[in-house]
TORPA-242047 format. One record per residue (C-alpha): chain; residue number from 1; x, y, z; residue in three letters. Coordinates in Angstrom, 2 decimals, always signed. Example, Ala and Ser with C-alpha at 12.3 -4.5 7.8 and 13.67 -1.06 7.14 Angstrom:
BEGIN
+----+-----+---------+---------+---------+-----+
| ch |   i |      c1 |      c2 |      c3 |  aa |
+----+-----+---------+---------+---------+-----+
|  A |   1 |  +12.30 |   -4.50 |   +7.80 | ALA |
|  A |   2 |  +13.67 |   -1.06 |   +7.14 | SER |
+----+-----+---------+---------+---------+-----+
END
This chain:
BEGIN
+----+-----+---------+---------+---------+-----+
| ch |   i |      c1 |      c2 |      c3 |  aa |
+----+-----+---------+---------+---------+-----+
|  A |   1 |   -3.43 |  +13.96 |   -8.78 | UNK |
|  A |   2 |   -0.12 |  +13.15 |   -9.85 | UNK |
|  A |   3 |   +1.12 |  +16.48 |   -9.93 | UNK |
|  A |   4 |   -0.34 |  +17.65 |   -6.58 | UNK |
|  A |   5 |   +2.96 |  +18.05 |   -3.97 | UNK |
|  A |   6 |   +3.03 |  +16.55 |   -0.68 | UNK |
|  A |   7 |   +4.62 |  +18.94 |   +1.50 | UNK |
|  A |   8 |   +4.50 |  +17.56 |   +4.71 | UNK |
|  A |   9 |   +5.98 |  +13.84 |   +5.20 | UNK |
|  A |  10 |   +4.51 |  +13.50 |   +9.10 | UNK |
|  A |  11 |   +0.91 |  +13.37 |   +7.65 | UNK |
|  A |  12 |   -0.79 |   +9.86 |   +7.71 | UNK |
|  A |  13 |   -1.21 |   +7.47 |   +5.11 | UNK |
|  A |  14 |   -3.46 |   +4.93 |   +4.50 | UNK |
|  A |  15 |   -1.48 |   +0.97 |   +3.29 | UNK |
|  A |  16 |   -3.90 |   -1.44 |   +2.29 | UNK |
|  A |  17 |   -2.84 |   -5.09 |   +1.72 | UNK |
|  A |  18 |   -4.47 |   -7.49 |   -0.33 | UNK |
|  A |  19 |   -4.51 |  -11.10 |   -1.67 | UNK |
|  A |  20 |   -2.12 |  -10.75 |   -4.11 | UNK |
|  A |  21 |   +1.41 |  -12.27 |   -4.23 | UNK |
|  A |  22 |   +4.14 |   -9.97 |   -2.66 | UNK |
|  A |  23 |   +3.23 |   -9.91 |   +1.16 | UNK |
|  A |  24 |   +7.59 |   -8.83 |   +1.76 | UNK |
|  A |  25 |   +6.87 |   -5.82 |   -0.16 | UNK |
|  A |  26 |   +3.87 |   -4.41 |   +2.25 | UNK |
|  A |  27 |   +6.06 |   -5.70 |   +5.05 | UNK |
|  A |  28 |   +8.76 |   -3.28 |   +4.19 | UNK |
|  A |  29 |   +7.14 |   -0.37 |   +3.48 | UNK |
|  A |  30 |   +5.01 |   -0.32 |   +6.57 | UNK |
|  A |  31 |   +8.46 |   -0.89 |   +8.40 | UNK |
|  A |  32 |  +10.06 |   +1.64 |   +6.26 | UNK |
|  A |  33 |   +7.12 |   +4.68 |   +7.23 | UNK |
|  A |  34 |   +6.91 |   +3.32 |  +11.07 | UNK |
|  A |  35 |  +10.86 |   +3.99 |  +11.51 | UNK |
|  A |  36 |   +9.69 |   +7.43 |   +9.68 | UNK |
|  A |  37 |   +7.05 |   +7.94 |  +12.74 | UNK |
|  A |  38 |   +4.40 |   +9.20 |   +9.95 | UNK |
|  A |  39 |   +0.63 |   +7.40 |  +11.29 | UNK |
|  A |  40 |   -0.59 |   +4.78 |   +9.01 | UNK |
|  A |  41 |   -3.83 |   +3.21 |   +8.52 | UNK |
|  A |  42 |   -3.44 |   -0.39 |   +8.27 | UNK |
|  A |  43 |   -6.40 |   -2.38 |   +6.42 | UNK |
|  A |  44 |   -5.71 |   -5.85 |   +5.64 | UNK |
|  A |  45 |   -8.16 |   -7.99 |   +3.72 | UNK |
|  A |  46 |   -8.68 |  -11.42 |   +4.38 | UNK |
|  A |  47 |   -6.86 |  -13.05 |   +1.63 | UNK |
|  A |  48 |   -3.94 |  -10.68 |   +2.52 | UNK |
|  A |  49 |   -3.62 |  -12.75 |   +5.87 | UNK |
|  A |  50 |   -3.40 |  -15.67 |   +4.39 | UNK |
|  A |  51 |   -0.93 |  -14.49 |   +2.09 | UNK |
|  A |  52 |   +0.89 |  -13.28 |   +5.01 | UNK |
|  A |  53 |   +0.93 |  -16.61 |   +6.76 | UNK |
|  A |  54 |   +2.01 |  -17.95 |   +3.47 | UNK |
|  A |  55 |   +5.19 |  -15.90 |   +1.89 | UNK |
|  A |  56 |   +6.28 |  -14.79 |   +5.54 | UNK |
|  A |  57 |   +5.20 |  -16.99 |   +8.28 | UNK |
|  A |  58 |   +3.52 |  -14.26 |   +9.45 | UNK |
|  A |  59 |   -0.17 |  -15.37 |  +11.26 | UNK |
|  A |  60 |   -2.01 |  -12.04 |  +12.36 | UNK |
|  A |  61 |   -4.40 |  -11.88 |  +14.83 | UNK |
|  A |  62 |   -7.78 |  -10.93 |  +14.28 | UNK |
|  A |  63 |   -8.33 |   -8.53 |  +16.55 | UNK |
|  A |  64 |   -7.25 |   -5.30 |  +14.58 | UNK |
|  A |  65 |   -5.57 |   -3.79 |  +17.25 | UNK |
|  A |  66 |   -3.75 |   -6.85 |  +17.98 | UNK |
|  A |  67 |   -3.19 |   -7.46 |  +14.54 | UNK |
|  A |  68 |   -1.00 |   -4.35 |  +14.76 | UNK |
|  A |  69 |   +1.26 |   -4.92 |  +18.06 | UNK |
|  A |  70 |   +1.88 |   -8.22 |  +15.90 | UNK |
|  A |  71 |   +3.01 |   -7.15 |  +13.14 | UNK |
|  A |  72 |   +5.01 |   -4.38 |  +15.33 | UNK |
|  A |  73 |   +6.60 |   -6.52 |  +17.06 | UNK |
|  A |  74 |   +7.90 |   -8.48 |  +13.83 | UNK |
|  A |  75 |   +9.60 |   -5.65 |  +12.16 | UNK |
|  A |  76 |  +10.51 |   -4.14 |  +15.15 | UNK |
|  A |  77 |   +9.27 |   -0.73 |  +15.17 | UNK |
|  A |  78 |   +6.86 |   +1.14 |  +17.44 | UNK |
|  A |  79 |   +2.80 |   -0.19 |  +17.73 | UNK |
|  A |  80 |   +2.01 |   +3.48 |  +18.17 | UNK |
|  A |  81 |   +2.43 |   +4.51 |  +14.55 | UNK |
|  A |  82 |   +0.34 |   +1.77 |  +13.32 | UNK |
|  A |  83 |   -3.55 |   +1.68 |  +13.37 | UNK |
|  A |  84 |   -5.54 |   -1.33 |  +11.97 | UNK |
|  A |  85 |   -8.27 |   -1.42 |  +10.95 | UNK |
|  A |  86 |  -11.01 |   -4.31 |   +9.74 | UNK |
|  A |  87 |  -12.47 |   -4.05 |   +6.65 | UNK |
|  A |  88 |  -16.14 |   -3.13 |   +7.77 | UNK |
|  A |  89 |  -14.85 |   -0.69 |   +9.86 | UNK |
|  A |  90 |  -17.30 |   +2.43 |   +8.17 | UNK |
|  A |  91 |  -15.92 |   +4.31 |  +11.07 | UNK |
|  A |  92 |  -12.53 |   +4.88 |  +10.66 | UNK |
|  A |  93 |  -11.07 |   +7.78 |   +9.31 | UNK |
|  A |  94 |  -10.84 |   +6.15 |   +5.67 | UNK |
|  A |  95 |  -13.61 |   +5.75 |   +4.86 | UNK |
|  A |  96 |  -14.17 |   +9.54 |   +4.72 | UNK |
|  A |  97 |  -12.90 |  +12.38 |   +2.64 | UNK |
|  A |  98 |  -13.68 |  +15.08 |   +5.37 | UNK |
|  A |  99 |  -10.60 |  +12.61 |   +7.34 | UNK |
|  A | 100 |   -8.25 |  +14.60 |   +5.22 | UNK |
|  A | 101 |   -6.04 |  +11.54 |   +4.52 | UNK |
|  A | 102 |   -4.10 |  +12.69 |   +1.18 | UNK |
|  A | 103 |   -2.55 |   +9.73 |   +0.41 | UNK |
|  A | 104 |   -3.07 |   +5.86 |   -0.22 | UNK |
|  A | 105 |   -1.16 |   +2.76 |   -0.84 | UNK |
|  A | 106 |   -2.61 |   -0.42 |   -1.74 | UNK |
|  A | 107 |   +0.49 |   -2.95 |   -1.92 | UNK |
|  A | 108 |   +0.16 |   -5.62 |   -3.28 | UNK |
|  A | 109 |   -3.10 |   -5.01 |   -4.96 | UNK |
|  A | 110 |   -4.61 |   -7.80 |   -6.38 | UNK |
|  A | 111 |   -6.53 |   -7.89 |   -9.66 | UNK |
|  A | 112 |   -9.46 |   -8.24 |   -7.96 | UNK |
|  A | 113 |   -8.86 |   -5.49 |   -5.93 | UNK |
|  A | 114 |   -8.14 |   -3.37 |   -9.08 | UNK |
|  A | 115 |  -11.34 |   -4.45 |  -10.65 | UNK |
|  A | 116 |  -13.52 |   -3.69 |   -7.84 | UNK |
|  A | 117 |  -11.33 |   +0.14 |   -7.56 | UNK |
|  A | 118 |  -12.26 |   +0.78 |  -11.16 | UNK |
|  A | 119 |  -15.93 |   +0.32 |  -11.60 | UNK |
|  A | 120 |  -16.33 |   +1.96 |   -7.73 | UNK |
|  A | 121 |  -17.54 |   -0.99 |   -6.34 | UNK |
|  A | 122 |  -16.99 |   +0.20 |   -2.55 | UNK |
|  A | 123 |  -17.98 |   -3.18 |   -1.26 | UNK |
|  A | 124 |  -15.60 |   -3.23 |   +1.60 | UNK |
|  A | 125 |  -13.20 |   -0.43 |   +3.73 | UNK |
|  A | 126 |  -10.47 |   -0.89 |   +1.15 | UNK |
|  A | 127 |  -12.68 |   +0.08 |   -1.71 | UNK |
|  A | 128 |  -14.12 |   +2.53 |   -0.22 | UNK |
|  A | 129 |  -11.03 |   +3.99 |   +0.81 | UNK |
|  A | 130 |   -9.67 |   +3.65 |   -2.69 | UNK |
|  A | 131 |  -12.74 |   +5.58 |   -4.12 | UNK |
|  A | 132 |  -12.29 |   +8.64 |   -1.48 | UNK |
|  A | 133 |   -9.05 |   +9.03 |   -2.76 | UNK |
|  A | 134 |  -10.62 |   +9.36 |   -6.63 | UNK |
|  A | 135 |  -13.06 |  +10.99 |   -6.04 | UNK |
|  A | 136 |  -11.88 |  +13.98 |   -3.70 | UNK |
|  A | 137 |   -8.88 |  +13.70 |   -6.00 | UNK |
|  A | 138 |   -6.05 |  +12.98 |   -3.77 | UNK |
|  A | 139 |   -3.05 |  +10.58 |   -4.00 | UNK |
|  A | 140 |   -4.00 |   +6.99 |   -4.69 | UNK |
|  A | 141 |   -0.95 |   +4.31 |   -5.58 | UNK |
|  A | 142 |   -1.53 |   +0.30 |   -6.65 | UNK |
|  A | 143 |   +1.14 |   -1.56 |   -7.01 | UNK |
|  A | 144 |   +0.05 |   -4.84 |   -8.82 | UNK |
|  A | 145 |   +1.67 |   -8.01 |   -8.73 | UNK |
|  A | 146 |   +0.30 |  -10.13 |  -11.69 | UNK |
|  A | 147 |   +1.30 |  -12.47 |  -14.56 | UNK |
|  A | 148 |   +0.73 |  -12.42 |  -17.60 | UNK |
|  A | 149 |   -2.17 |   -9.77 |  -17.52 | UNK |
|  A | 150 |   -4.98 |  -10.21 |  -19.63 | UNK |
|  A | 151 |   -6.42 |   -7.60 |  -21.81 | UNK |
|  A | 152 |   -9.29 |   -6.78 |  -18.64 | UNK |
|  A | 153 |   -6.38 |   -6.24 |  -16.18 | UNK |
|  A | 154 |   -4.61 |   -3.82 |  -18.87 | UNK |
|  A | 155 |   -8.18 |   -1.96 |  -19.48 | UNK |
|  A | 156 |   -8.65 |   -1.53 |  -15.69 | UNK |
|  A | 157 |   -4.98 |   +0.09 |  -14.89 | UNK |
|  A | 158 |   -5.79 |   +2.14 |  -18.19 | UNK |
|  A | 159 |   -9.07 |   +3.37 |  -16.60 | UNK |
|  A | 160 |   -7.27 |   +4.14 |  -13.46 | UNK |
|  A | 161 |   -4.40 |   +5.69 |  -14.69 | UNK |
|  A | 162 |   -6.75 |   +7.98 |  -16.97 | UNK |
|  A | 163 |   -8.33 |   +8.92 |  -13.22 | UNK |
|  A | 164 |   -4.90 |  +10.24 |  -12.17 | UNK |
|  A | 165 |   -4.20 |   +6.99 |  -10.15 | UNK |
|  A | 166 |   -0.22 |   +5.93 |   -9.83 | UNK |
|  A | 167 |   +0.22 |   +2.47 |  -11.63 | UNK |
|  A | 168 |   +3.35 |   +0.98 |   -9.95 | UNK |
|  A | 169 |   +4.05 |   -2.53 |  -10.48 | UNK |
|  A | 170 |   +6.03 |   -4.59 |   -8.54 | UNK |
|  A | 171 |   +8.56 |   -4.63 |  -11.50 | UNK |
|  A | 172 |  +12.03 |   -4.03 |   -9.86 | UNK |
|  A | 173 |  +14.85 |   -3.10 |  -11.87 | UNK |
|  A | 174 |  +18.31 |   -4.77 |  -12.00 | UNK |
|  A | 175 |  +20.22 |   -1.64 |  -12.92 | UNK |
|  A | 176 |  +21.32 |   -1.31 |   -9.28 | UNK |
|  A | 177 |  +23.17 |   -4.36 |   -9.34 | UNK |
|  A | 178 |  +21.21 |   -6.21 |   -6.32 | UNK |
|  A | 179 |  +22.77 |   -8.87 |   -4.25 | UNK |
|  A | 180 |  +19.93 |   -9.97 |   -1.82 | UNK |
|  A | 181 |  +15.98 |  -10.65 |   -2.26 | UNK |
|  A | 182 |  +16.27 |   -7.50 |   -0.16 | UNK |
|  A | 183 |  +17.63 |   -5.32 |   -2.50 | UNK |
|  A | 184 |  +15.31 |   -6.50 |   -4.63 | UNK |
|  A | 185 |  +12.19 |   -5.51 |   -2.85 | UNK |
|  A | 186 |  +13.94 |   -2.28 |   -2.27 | UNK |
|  A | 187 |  +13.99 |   -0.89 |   -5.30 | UNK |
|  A | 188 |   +9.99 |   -1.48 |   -5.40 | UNK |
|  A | 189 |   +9.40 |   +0.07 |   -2.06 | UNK |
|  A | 190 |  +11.55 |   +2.74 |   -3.05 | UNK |
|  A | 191 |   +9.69 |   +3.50 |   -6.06 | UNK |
|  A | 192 |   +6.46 |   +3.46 |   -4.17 | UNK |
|  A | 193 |   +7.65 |   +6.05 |   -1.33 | UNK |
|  A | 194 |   +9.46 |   +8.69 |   -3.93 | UNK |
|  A | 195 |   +5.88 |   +8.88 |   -5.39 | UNK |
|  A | 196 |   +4.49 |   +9.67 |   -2.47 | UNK |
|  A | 197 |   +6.77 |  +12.43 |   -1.69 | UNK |
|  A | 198 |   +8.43 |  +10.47 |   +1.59 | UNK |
|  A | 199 |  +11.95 |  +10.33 |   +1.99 | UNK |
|  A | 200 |  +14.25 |   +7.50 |   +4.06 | UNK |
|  A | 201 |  +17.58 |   +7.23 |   +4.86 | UNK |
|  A | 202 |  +17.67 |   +3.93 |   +2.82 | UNK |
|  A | 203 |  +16.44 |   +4.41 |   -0.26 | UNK |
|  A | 204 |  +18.90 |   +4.38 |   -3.30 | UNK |
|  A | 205 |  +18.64 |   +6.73 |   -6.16 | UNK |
|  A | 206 |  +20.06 |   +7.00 |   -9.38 | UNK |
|  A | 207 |  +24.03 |   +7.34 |   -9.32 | UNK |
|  A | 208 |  +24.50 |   +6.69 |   -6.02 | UNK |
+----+-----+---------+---------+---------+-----+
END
């Protein structure tokens, strides 16, 4: 999976959001791949709502495709480029292989969330969509935001990894030199969308 190119940067992705801690970083890369104009499917879970309200301020509307003219509106960038979807929604297009979605993003991802990935649990759209991307072998990334991790966190990424599934905590660096909480988030996001073959004007690399 790792290994398999992504040639074209307009196709869609799928961003899942969950409970865990780090609501800023989901925030910015949706912003990041609307301002790109690439489609993404949105699914939120509930605890990533309240985690939402919580870190940002930021209280969603139910409604899925309100939910997404909301959270438009708060980064400023076009509604258009950003379908939600809730998380029984068997219908929508990933929760489906023969969708053709290549690639998947589940930032934050909680350990629960992880846990439910790795045995194939497929209890809820986010799962499911999760397991598509395993088994039809296509990009999946989780980003987790935990600590400390116990030994059955560690075990899980291990089984993942061992899958082909891109392990990328939210771990940022200090190298850079950051100055802001923004930079700072940044450097995870950036991370996240080099590994997923998607380039933006504002991501920083190495010696520059």
């Amino acid at each position: 999976m790792n290994n398999n190119t992504i040639e074209q940067a307009d196709e869609p992705v799928i961003v899942a959001v969950t409970g865990a801690s780090g609501a800023p970083y989901a925030l910015r890369l949706i912003q990041r791949l609307a301002r790109t104009g690439m489609t993404q499917h949105l699914l939120l879970s509930d605890a990533a709502r309240v985690v939402l309200k919580q870190e940002v301020d930021l209280d969603l509307p139910a409604e899925p495709k309100l939910a997404a003219q909301a959270l438009a509106s708060a980064l400023g960038v076009d509604a258009d480029a950003i379908h939600c979807y809730g998380t029984r929604d068997w219908f929508s297009p990933s929760a489906s292989g023969s969708a053709g979605i290549r690639r998947m993003i589940v930032i934050p991802c909680s350990m629960g969330t992880l846990a439910r990935i790795a045995c194939g649990a497929s209890d809820n759209l986010i799962e499911r969509a999760a397991d598509v991307m395993i088994k039809e072998r296509r990009q999946l990334i989780l980003v987790p935001r935990e600590t400390p991790l116990s030994a059955i966190h560690l075990e899980n990424m291990l089984k993942l990894a061992r899958l082909g599934v891109d392990i990328i905590p939210a771990m940022p660096g200090f190298y850079h030199r950051p100055e802001t909480l923004d930079d700072i988030i940044d450097f995870v996001v950036d991370r996240a969308l080099s590994h997923m073959d998607i380039a933006t004007p504002e991501a920083k690399k190495w010696g520059q």
